[in-house]
mmCIF file of the N, C-alpha and C atoms, coordinates in Angstrom:
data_MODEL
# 
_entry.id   MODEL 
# 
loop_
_atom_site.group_PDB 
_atom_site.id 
_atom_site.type_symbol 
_atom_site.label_atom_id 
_atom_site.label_alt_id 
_atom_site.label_comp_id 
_atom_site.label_asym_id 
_atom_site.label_entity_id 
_atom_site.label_seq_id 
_atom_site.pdbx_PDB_ins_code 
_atom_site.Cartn_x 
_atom_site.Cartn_y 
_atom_site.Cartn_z 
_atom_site.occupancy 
_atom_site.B_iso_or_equiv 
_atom_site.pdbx_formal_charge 
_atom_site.auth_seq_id 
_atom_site.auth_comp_id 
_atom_site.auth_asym_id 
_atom_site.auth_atom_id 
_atom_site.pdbx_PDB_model_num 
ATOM 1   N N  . UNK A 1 1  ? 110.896 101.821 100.974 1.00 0.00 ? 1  UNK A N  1 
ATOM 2   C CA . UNK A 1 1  ? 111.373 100.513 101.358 1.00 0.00 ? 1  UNK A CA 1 
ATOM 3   C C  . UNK A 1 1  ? 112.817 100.651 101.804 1.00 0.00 ? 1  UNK A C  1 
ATOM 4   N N  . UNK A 1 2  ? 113.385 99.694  102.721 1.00 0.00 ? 2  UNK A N  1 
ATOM 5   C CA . UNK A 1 2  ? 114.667 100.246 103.425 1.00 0.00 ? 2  UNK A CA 1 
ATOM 6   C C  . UNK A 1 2  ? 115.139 98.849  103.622 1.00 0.00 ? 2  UNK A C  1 
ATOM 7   N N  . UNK A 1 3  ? 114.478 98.408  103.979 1.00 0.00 ? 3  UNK A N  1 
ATOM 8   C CA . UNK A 1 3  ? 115.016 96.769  104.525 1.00 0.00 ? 3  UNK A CA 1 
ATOM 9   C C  . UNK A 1 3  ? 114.892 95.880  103.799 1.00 0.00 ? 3  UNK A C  1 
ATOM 10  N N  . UNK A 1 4  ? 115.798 94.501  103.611 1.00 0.00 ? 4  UNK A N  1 
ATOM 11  C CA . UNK A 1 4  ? 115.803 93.863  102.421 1.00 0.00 ? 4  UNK A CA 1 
ATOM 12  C C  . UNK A 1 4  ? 114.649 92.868  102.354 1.00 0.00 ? 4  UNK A C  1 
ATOM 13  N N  . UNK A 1 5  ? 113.997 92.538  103.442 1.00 0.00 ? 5  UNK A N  1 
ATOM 14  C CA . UNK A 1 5  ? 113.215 91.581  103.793 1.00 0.00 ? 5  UNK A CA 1 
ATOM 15  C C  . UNK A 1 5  ? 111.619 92.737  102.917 1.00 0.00 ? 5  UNK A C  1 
ATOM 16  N N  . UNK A 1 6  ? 112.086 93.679  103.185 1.00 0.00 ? 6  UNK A N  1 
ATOM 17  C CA . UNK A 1 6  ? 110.841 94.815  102.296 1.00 0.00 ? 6  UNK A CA 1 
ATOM 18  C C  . UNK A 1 6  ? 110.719 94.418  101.181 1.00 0.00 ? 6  UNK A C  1 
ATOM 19  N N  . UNK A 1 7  ? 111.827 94.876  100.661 1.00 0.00 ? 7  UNK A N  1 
ATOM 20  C CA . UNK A 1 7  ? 112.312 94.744  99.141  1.00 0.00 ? 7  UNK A CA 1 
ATOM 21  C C  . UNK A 1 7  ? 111.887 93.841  98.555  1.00 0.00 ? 7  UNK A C  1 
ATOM 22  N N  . UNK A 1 8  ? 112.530 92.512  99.101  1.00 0.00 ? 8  UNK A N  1 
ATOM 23  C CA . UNK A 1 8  ? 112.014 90.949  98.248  1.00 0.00 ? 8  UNK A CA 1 
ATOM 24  C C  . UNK A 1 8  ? 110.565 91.340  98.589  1.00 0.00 ? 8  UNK A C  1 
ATOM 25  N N  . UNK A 1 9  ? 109.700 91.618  99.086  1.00 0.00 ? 9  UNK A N  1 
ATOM 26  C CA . UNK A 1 9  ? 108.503 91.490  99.443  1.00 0.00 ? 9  UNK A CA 1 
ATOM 27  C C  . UNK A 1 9  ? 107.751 92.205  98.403  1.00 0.00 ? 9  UNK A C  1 
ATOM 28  N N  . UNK A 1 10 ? 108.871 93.270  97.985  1.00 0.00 ? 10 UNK A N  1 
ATOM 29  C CA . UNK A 1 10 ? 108.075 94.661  96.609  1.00 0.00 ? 10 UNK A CA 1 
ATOM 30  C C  . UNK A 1 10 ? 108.189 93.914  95.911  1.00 0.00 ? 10 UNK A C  1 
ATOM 31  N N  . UNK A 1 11 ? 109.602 93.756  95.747  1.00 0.00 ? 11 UNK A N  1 
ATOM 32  C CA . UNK A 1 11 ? 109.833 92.567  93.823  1.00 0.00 ? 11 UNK A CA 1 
ATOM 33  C C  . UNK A 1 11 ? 108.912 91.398  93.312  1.00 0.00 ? 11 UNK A C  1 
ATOM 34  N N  . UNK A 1 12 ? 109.066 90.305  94.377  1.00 0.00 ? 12 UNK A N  1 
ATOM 35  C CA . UNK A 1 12 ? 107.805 89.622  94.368  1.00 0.00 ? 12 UNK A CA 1 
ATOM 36  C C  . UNK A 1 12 ? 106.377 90.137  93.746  1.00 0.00 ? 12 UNK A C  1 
ATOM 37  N N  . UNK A 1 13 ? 105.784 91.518  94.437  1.00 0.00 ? 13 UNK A N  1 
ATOM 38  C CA . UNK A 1 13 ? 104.425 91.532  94.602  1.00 0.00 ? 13 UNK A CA 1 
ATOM 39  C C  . UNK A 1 13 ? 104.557 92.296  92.814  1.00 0.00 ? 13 UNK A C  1 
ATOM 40  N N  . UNK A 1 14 ? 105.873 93.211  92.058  1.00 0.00 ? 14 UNK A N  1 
ATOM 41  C CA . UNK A 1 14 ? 106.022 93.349  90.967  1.00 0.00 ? 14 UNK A CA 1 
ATOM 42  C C  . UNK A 1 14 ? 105.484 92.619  90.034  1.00 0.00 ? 14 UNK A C  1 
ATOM 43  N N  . UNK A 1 15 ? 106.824 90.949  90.496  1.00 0.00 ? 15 UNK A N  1 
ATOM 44  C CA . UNK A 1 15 ? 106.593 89.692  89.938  1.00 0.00 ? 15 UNK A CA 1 
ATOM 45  C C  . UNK A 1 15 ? 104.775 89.232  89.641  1.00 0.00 ? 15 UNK A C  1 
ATOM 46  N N  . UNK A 1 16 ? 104.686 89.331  90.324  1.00 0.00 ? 16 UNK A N  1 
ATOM 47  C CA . UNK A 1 16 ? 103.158 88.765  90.292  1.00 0.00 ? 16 UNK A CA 1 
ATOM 48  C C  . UNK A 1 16 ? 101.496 89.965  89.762  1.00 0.00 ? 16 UNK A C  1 
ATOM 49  N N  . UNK A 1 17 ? 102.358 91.360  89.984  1.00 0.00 ? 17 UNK A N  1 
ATOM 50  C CA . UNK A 1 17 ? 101.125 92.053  89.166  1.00 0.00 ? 17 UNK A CA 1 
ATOM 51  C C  . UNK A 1 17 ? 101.741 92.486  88.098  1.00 0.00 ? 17 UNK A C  1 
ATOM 52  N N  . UNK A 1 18 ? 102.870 92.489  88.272  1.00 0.00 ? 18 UNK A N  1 
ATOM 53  C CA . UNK A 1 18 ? 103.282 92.918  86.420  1.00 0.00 ? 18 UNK A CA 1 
ATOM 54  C C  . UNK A 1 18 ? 103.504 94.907  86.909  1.00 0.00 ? 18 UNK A C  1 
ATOM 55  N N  . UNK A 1 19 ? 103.707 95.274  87.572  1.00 0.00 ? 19 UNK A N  1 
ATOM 56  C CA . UNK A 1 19 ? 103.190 96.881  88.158  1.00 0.00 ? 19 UNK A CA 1 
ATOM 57  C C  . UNK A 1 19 ? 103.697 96.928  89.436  1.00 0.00 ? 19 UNK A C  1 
ATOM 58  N N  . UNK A 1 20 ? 104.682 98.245  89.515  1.00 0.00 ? 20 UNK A N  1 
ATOM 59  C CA . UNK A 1 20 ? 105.179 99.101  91.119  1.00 0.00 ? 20 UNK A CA 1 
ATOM 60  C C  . UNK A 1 20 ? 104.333 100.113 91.391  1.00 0.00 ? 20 UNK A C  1 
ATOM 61  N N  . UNK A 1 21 ? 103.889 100.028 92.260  1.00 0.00 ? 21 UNK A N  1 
ATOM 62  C CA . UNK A 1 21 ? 103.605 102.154 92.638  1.00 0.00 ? 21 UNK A CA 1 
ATOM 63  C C  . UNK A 1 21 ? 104.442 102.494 93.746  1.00 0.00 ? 21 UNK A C  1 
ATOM 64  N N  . UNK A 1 22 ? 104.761 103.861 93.435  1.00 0.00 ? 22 UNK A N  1 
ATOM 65  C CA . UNK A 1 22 ? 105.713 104.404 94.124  1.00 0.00 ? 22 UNK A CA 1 
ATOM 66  C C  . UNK A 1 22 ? 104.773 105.299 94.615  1.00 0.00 ? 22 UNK A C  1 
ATOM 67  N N  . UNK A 1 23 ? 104.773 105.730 96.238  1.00 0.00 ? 23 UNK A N  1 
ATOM 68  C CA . UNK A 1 23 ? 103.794 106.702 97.417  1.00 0.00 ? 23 UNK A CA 1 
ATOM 69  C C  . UNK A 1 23 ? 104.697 107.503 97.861  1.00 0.00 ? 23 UNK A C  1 
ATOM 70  N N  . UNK A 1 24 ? 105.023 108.544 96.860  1.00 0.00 ? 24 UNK A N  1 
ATOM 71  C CA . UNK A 1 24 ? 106.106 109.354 97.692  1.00 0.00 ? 24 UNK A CA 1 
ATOM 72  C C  . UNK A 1 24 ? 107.649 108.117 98.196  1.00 0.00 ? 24 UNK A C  1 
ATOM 73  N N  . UNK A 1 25 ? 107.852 107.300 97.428  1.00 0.00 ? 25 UNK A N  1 
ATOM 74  C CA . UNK A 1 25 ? 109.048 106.360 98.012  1.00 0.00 ? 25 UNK A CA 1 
ATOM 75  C C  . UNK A 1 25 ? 110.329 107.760 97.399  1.00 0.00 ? 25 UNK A C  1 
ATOM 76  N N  . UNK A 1 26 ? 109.827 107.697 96.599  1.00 0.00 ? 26 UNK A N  1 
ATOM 77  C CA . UNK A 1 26 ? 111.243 108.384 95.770  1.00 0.00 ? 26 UNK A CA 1 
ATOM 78  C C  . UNK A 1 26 ? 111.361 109.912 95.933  1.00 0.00 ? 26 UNK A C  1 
ATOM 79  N N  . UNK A 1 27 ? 109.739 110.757 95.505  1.00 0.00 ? 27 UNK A N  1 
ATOM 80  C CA . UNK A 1 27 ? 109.737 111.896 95.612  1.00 0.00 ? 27 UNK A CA 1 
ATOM 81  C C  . UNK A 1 27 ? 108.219 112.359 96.619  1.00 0.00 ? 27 UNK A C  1 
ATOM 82  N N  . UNK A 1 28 ? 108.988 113.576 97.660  1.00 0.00 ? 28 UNK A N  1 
ATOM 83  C CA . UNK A 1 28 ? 107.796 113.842 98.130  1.00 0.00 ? 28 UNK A CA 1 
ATOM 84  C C  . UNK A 1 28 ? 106.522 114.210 97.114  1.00 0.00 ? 28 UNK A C  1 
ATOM 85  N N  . UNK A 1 29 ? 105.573 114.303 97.766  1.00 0.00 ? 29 UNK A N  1 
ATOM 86  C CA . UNK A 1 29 ? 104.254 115.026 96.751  1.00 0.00 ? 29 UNK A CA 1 
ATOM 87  C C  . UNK A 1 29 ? 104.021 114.412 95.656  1.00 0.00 ? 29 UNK A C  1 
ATOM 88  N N  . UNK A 1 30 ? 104.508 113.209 95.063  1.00 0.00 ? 30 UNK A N  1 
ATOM 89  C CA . UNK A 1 30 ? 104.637 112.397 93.838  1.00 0.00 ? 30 UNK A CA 1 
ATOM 90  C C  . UNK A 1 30 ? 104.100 111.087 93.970  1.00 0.00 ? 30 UNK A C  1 
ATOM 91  N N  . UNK A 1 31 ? 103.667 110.311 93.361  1.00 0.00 ? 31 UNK A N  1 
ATOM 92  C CA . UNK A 1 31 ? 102.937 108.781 92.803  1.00 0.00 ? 31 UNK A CA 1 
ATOM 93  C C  . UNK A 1 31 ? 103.579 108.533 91.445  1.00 0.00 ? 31 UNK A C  1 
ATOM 94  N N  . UNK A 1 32 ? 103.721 107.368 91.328  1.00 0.00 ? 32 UNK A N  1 
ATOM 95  C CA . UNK A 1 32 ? 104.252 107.139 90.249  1.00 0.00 ? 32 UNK A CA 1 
ATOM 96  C C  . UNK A 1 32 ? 103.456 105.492 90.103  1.00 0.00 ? 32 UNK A C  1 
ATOM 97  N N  . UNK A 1 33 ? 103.167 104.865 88.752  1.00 0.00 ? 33 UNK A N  1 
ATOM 98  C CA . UNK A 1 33 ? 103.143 103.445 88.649  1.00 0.00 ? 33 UNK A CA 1 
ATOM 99  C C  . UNK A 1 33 ? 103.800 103.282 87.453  1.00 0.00 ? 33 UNK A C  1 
ATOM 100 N N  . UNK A 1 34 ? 104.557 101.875 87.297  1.00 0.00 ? 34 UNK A N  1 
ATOM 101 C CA . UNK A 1 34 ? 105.352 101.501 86.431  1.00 0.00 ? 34 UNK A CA 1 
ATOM 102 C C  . UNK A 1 34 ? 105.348 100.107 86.469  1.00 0.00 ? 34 UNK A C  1 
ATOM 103 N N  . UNK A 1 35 ? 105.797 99.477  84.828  1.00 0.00 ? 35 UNK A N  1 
ATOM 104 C CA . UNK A 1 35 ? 105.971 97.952  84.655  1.00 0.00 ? 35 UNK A CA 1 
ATOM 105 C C  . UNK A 1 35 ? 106.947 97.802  83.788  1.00 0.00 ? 35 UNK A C  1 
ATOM 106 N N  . UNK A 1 36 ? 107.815 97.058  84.307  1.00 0.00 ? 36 UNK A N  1 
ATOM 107 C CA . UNK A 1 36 ? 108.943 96.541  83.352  1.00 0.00 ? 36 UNK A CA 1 
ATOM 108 C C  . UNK A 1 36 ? 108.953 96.276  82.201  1.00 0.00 ? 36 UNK A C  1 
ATOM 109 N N  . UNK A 1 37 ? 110.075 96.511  81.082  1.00 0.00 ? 37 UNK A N  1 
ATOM 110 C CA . UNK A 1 37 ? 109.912 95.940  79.882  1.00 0.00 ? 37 UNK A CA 1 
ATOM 111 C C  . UNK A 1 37 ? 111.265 95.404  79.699  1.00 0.00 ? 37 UNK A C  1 
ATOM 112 N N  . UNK A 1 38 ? 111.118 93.964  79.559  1.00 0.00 ? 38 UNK A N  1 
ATOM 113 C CA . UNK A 1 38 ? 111.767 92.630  79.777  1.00 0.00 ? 38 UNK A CA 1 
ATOM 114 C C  . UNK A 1 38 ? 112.148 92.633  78.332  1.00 0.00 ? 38 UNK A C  1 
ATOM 115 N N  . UNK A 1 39 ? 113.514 91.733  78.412  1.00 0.00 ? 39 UNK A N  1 
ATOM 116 C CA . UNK A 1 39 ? 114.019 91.315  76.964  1.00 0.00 ? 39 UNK A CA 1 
ATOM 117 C C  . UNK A 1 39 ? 113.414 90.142  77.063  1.00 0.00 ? 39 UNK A C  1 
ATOM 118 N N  . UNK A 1 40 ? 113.416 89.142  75.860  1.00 0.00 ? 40 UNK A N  1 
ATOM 119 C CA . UNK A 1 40 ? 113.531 88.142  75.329  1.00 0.00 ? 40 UNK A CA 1 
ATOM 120 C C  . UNK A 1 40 ? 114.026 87.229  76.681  1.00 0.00 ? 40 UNK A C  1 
ATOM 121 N N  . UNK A 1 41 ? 114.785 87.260  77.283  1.00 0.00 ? 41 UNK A N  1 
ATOM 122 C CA . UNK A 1 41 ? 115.642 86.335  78.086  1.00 0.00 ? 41 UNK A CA 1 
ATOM 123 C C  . UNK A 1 41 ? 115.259 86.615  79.778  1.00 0.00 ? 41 UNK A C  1 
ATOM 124 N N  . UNK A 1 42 ? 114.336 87.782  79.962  1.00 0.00 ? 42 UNK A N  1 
ATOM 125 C CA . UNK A 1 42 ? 113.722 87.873  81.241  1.00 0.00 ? 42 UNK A CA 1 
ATOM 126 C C  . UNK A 1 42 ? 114.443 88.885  81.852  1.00 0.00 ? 42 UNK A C  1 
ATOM 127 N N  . UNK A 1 43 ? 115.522 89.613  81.209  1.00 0.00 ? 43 UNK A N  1 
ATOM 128 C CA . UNK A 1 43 ? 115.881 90.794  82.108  1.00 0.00 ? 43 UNK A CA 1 
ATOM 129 C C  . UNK A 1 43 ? 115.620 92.162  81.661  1.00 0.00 ? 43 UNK A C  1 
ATOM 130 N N  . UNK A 1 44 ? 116.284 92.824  82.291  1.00 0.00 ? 44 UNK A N  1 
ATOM 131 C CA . UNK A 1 44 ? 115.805 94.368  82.110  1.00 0.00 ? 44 UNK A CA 1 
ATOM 132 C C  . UNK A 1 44 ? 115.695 94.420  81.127  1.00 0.00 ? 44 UNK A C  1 
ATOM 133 N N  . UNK A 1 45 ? 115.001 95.807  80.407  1.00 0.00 ? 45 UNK A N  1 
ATOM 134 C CA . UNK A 1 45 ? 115.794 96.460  79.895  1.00 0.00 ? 45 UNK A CA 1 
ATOM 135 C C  . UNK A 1 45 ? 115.209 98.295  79.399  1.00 0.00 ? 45 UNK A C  1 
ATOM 136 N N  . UNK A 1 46 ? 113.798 98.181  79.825  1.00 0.00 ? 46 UNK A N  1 
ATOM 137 C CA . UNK A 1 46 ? 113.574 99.371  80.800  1.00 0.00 ? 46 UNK A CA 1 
ATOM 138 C C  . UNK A 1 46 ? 112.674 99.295  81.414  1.00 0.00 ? 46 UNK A C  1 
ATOM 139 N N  . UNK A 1 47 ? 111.876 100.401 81.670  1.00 0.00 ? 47 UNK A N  1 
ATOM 140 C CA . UNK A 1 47 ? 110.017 100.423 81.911  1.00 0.00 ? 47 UNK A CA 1 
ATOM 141 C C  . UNK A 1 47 ? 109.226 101.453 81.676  1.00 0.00 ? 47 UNK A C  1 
ATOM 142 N N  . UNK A 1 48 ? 108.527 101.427 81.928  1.00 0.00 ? 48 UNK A N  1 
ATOM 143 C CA . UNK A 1 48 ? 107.167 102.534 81.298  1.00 0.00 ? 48 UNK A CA 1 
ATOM 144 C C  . UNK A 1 48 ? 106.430 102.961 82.883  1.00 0.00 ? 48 UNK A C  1 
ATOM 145 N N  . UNK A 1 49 ? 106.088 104.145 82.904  1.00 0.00 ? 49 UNK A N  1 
ATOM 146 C CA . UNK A 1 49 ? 105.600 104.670 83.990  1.00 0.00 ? 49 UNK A CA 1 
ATOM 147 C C  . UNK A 1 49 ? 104.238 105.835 83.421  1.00 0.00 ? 49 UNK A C  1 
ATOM 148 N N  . UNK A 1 50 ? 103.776 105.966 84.794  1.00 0.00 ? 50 UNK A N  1 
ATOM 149 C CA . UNK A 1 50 ? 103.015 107.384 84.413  1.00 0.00 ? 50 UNK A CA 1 
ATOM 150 C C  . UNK A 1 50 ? 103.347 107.972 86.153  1.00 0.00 ? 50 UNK A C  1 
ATOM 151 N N  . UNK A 1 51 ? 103.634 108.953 86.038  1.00 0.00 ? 51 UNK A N  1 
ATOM 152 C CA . UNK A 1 51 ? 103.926 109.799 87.646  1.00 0.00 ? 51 UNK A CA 1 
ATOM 153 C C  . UNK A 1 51 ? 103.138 111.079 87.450  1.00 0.00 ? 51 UNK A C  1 
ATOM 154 N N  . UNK A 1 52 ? 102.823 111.188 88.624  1.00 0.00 ? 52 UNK A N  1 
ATOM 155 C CA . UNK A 1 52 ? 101.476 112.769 89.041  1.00 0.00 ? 52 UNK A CA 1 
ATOM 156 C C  . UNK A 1 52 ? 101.701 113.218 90.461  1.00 0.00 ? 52 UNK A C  1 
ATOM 157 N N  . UNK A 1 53 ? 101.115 114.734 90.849  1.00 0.00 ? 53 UNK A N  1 
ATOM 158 C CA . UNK A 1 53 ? 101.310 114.859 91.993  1.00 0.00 ? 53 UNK A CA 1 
ATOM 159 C C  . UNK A 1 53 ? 100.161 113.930 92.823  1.00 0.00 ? 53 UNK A C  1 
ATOM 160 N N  . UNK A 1 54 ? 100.568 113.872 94.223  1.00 0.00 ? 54 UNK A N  1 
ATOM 161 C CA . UNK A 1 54 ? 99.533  113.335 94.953  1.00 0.00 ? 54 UNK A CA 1 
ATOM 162 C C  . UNK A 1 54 ? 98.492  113.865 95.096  1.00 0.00 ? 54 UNK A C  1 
ATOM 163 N N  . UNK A 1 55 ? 97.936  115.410 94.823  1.00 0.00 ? 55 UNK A N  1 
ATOM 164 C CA . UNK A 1 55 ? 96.627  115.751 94.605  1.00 0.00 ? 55 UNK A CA 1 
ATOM 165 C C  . UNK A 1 55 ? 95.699  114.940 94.122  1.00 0.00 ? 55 UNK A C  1 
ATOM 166 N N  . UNK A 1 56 ? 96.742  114.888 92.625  1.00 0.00 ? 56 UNK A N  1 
ATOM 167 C CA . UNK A 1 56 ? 95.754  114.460 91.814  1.00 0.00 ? 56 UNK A CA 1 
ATOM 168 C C  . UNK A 1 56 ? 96.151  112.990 91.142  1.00 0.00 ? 56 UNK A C  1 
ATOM 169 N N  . UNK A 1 57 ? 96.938  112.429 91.930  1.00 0.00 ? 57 UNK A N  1 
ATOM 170 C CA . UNK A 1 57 ? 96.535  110.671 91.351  1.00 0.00 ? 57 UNK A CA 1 
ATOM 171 C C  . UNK A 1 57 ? 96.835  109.831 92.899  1.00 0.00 ? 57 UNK A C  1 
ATOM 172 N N  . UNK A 1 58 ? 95.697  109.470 92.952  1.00 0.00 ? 58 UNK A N  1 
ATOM 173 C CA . UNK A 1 58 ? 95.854  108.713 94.397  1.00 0.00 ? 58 UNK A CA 1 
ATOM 174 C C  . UNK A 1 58 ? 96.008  107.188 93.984  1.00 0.00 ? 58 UNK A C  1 
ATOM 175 N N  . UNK A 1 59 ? 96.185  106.307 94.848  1.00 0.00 ? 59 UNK A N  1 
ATOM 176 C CA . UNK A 1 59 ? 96.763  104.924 94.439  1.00 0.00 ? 59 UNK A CA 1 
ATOM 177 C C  . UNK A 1 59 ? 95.962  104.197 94.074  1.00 0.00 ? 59 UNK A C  1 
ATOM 178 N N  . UNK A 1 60 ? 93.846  104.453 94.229  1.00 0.00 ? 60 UNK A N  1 
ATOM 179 C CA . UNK A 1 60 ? 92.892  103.949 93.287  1.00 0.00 ? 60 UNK A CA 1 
ATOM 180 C C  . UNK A 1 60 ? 93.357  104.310 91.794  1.00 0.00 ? 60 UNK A C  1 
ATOM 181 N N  . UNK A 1 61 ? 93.842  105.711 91.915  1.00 0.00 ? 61 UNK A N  1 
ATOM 182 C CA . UNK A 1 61 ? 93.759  106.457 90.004  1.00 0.00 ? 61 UNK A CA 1 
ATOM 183 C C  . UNK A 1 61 ? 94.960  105.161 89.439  1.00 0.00 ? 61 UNK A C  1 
ATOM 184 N N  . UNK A 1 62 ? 95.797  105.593 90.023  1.00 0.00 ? 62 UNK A N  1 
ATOM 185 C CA . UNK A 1 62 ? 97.011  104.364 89.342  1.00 0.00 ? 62 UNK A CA 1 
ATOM 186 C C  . UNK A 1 62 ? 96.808  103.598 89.035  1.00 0.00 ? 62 UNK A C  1 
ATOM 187 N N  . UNK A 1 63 ? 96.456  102.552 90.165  1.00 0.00 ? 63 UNK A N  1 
ATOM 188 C CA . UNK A 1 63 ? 95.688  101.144 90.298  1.00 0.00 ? 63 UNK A CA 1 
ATOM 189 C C  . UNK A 1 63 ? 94.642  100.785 88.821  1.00 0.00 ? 63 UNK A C  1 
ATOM 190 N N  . UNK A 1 64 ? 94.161  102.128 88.594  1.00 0.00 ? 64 UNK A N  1 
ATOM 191 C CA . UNK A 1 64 ? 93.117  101.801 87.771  1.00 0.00 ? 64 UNK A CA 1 
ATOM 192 C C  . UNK A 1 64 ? 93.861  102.040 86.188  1.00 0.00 ? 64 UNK A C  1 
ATOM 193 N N  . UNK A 1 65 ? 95.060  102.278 86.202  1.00 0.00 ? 65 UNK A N  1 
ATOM 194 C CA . UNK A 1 65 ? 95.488  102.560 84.381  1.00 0.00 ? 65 UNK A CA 1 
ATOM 195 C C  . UNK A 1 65 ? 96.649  101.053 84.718  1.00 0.00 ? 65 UNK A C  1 
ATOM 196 N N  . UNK A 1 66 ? 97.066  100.386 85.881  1.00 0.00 ? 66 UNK A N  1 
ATOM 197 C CA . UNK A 1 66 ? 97.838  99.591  85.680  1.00 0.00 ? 66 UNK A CA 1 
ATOM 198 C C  . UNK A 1 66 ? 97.922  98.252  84.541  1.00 0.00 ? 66 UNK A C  1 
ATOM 199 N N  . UNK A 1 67 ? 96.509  97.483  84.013  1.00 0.00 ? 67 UNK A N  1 
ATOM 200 C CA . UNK A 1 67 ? 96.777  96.972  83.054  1.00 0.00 ? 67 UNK A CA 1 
ATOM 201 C C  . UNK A 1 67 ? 96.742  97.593  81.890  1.00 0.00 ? 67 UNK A C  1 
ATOM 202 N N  . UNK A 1 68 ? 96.104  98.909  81.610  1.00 0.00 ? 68 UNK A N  1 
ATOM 203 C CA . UNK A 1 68 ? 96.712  99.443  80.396  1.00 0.00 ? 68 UNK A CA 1 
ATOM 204 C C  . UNK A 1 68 ? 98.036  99.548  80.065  1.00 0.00 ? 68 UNK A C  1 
ATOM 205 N N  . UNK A 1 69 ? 98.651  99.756  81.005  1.00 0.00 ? 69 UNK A N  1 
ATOM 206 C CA . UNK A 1 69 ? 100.145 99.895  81.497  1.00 0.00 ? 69 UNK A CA 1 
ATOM 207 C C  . UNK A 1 69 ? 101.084 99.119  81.332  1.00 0.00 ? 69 UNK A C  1 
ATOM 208 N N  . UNK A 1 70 ? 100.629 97.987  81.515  1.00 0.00 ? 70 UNK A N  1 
ATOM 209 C CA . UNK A 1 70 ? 101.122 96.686  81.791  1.00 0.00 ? 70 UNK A CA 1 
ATOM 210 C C  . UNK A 1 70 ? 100.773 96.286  80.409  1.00 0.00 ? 70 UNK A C  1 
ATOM 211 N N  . UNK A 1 71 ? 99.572  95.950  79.495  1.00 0.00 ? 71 UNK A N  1 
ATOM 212 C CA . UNK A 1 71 ? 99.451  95.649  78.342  1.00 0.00 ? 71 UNK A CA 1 
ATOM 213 C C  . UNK A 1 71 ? 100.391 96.998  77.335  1.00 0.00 ? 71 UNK A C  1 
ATOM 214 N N  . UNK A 1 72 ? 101.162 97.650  77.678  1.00 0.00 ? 72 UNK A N  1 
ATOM 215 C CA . UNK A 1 72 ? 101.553 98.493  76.998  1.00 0.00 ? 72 UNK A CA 1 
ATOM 216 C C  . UNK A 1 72 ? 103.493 98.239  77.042  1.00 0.00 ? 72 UNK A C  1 
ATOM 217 N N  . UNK A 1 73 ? 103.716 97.758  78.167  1.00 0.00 ? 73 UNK A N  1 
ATOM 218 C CA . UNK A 1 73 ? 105.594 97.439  78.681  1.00 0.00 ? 73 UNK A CA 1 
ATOM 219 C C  . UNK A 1 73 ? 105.225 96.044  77.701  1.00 0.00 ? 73 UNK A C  1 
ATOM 220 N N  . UNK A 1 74 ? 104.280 95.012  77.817  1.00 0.00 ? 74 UNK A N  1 
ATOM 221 C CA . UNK A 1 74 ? 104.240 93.604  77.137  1.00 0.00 ? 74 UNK A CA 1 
ATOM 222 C C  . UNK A 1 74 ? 104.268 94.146  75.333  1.00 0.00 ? 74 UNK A C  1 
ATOM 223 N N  . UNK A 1 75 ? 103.524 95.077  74.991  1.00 0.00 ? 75 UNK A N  1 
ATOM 224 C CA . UNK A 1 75 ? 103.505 95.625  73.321  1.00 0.00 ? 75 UNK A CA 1 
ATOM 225 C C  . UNK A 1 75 ? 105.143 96.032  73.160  1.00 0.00 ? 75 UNK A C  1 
ATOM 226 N N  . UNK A 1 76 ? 105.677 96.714  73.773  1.00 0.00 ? 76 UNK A N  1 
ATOM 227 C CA . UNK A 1 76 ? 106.843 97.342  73.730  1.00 0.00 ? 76 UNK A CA 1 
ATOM 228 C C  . UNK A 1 76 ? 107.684 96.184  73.807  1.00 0.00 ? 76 UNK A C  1 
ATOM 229 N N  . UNK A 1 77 ? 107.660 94.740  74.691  1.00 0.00 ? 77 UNK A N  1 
ATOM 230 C CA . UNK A 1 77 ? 108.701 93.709  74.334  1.00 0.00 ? 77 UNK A CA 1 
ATOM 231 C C  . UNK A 1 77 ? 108.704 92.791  73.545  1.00 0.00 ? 77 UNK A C  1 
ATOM 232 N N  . UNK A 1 78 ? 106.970 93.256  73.133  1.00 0.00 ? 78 UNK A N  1 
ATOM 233 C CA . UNK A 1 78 ? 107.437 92.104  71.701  1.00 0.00 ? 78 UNK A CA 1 
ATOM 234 C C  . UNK A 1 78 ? 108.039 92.921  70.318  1.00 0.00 ? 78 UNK A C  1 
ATOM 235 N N  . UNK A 1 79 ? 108.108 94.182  70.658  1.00 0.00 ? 79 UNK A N  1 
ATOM 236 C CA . UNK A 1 79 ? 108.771 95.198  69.533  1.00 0.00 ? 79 UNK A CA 1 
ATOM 237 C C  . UNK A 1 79 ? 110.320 94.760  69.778  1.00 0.00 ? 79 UNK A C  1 
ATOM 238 N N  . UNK A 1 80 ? 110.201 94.738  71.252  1.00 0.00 ? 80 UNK A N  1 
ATOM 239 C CA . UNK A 1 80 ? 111.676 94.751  71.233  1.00 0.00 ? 80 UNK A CA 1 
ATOM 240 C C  . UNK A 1 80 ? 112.442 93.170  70.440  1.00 0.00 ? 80 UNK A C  1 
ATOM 241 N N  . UNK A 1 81 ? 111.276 92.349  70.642  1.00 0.00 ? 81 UNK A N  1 
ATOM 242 C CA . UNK A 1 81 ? 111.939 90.929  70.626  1.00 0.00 ? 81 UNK A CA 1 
ATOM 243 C C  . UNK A 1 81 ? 111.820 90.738  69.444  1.00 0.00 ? 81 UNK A C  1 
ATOM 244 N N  . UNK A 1 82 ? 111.500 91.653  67.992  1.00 0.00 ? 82 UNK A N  1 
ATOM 245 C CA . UNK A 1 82 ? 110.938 91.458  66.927  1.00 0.00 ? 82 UNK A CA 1 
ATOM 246 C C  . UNK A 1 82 ? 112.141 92.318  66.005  1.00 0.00 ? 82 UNK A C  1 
ATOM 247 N N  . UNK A 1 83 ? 112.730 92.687  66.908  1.00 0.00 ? 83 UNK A N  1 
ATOM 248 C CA . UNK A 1 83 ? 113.643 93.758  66.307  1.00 0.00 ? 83 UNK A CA 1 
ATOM 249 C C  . UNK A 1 83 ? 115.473 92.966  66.252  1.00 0.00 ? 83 UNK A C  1 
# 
């Protein structure tokens, strides 16, 4: 992503699945998916990923662990919000 009109367009689509995948954005030969883990108050404060080469995780494989994923950044903020 390069352009800002991109960007809002990623964050958004974040916003709404709870989950990024990264296609080689960051590293060649690499996939990555990840979901935020939100404080109490809606901001950062990290996230949880799983990254593989592109052999072997194509953007179905990702796609397919994203609500585990996602039910796993939501377990982690209510630890956080409990703490």
């Amino acid at each position: 992503m390069t352009g800002v009109e991109e960007i809002l367009r990623g964050l958004t689509s974040v916003r709404d699945t709870g989950y990024a995948i990264d296609d080689e954005e960051d590293q060649l030969s690499t996939r990555a998916i990840a979901a935020p883990i939100l404080r109490p108050d809606g901001t950062p404060f990290g996230g949880i990923s799983i990254v593989g080469p592109t052999f072997e995780a194509s953007i179905a494989d990702l796609r397919e662990f994203a609500g585990e994923l996602v039910k796993a950044a939501r377990r982690l903020e209510a630890a956080l919000a409990a703490a």
